[in-house]
Structure formats: C-alpha cells, structure tokens
N, C-alpha and C positions, 0 to 999 in steps of 0.2 A: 116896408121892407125892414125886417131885423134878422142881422147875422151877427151869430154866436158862435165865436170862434173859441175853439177847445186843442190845447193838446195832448196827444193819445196818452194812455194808461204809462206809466214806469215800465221799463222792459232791460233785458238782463246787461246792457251796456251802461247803465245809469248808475251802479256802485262804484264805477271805476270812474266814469266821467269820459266814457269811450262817447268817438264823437261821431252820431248814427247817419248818415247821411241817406244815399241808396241802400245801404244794404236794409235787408229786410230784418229786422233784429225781432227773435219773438216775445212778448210780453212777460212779465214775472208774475206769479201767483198776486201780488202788491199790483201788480198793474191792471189782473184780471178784474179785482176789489175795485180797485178805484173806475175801470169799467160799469161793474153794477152802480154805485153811487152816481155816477154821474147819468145812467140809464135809471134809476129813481127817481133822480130831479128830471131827466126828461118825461118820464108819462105826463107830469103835470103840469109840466112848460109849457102849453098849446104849441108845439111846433109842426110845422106844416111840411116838411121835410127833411131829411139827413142827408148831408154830401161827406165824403172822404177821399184821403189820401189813395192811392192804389199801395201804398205800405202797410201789412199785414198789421204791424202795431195799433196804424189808425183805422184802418175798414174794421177790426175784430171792436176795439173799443168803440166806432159808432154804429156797429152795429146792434150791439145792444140798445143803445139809445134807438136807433130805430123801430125794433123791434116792441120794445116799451112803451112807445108814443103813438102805434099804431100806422107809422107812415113810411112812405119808401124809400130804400139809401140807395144815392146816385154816389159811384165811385167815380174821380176824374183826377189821371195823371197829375196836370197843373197844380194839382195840391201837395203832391211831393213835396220832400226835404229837399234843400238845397244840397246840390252835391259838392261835396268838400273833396272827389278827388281822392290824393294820397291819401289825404288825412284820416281818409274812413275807415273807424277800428280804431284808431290810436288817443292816447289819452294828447293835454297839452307837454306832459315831459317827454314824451314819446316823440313829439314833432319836435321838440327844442332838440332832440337828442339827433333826430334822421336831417331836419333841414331847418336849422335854427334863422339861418335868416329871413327865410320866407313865413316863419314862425310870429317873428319879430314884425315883420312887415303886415302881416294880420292883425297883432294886435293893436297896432298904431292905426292902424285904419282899413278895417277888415269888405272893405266895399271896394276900396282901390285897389287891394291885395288879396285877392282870393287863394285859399291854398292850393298848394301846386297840382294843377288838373281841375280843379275846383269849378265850377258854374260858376259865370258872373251874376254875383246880387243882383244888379239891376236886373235881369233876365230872370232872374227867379222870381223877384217883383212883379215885373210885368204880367208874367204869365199865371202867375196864384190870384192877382185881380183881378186880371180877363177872366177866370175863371168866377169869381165872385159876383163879377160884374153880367154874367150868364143866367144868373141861378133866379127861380122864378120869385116875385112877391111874396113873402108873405114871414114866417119866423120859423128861420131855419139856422138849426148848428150846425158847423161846418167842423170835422174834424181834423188835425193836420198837422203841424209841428212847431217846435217851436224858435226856430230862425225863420224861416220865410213867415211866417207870423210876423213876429218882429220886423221884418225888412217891409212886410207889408202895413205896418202902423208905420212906421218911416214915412212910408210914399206919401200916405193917408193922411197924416197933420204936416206936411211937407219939412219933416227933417232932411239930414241929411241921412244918407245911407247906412255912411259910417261910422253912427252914432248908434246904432240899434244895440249894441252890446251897454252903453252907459245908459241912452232915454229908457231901454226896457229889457233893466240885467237878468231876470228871470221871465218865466213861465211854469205855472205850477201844471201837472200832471191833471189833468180833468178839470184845471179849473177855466172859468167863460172869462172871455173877453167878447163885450157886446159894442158893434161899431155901427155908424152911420156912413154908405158908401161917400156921401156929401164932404166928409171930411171929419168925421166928429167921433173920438171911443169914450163911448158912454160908461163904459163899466173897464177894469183892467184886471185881469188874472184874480177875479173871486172866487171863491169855493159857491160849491154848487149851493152848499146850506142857503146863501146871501143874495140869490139869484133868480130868486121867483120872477115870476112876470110880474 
C-alpha cells in the first residue's frame, strides 16, 4: 500500500491568504496548470486509484490525475478541509481584527484552540485516517488539503497536534507527500518532477 497525498491546485483565495475551509473556493487558471502537471506525473505513476476531497478545488484537480492514469476517482467527504468556522474567508488580519483573542489562542496552540465554530483537529484527524485507512491496496494519490494533511502526519509520527503548523509549515500546491499507514512519511511535499516511482 502507497498513499500519495497531494494538495489541490492554487485557487482564487490563496493571493490574499484567505483561509479556505468548507467553502468551495474555485481553482485559479495557476491552479488548473498545476492541475495538468500533476495529471502528467500521474499517467506514469502506476497508480491504481484516485480518491478526493468532496471540495470542487480537489475533486476538479484529481480528477485530472485520474483521468490521465486510466483509473477511477472515488470522492469521500472525510477528506475535507478542516472547518475553521468564522474564520472561513478571512485572512490572519481579518481575525486579529473580528476576534483577536481567539486569534491569539490558535496561534499558540491551534489543536487546543480551534477558531471560533471551527471543527476539532482531533476530529478532523480521525476521520481523514479512517478514510485512508479504507482505501484499497495498492498506489494510490489521494487528493485533499493542506491542514488535515498536516494534522494527519501529526497523528502519523505521533506529534502533537498542535505542532502541525511548526513540524510541517507549508504544503506546496500539487506537490506529493508519500506516507506509510505504519507510521512512516517517506517523501514530504516534493514536486511532481522528483516523484517518480
């Protein structure tokens, strides 16, 4: 079993640093790009499957990979973003300006402090693994976002929760992260170029 986890294309919230949770944000021209690139690298992946978010940004973006690899894309809620609640839409000034404390209280430890309305991490956790934890044998990318990504390598080399903003500050737009459900991430946020089988 190899899961290749991906997150979706740039989409029009990412110039500002708008923070995308639920909402369905649509992809940018940049996001449809990195789209095909990463549906490039998959034809020749052998992957045996695509799963994705029910969020337009990630089914649209692995779709293409599916479509390029010759195999079928299973879409599954559990891969959602984590919902942030108020905060969705809003950049980090935006929330220091509407609820600076609870602002404050995220960034000091954003597992213990969800933003106000916010899903709890742990629960976002859980259920993006259970999901992972479903998916059949064999070398499959999963597409999906890039906090419950995060919170899910957390679980995965048993960080703490609240650490996923320092252990793993970014996620590049299409780039793979290849993990072993056992505990192990073989690869972290490579560009597709560096990702061969």
């Amino acid at each position: 079993m190899t899961l290749l986890l991906a997150r979706h294309g740039e989409t029009v919230w990412h110039a500002e640093n708008r923070y995308a949770g639920l909402s369905d944000v649509p992809l940018t021209p940049r996001g449809e790009e990195q789209a095909r690139e990463l549906a490039a690298w998959a034809a020749s992946a052998g992957l045996t499957g695509v799963w994705a978010s029910t969020l337009s940004r990630a089914r649209i973006t692995a779709a293409a990979g599916a479509t390029a690899a010759g195999v079928p894309l299973t879409v599954d809620a559990r891969l959602a973003e984590l919902d942030f609640g108020q905060a969705d839409g809003l950049t980090a000034a935006e929330m220091h300006e509407r609820f600076p404390e609870a602002r404050r209280a995220f960034e000091a430890d954003p597992a213990a402090s969800p933003l106000p309305g916010g899903e709890d991490p742990a629960a976002a956790a859980r259920r993006f693994l259970e999901c992972l934890r479903e998916i059949p044998d064999g070398r499959v990318l999963v597409v999906a976002h890039t906090t419950v990504i995060r919170l899910a390598l957390c679980t995965l080399v048993g960080l703490p929760l609240g650490a996923y903003r320092r252990a793993f500050p970014r996620l590049d737009n299409c780039a793979i992260t290849e993990i072993d459900l056992k505990g192990a991430i073989l690869r972290y946020n490579a560009p597709t170029s560096w990702s061969r089988p």
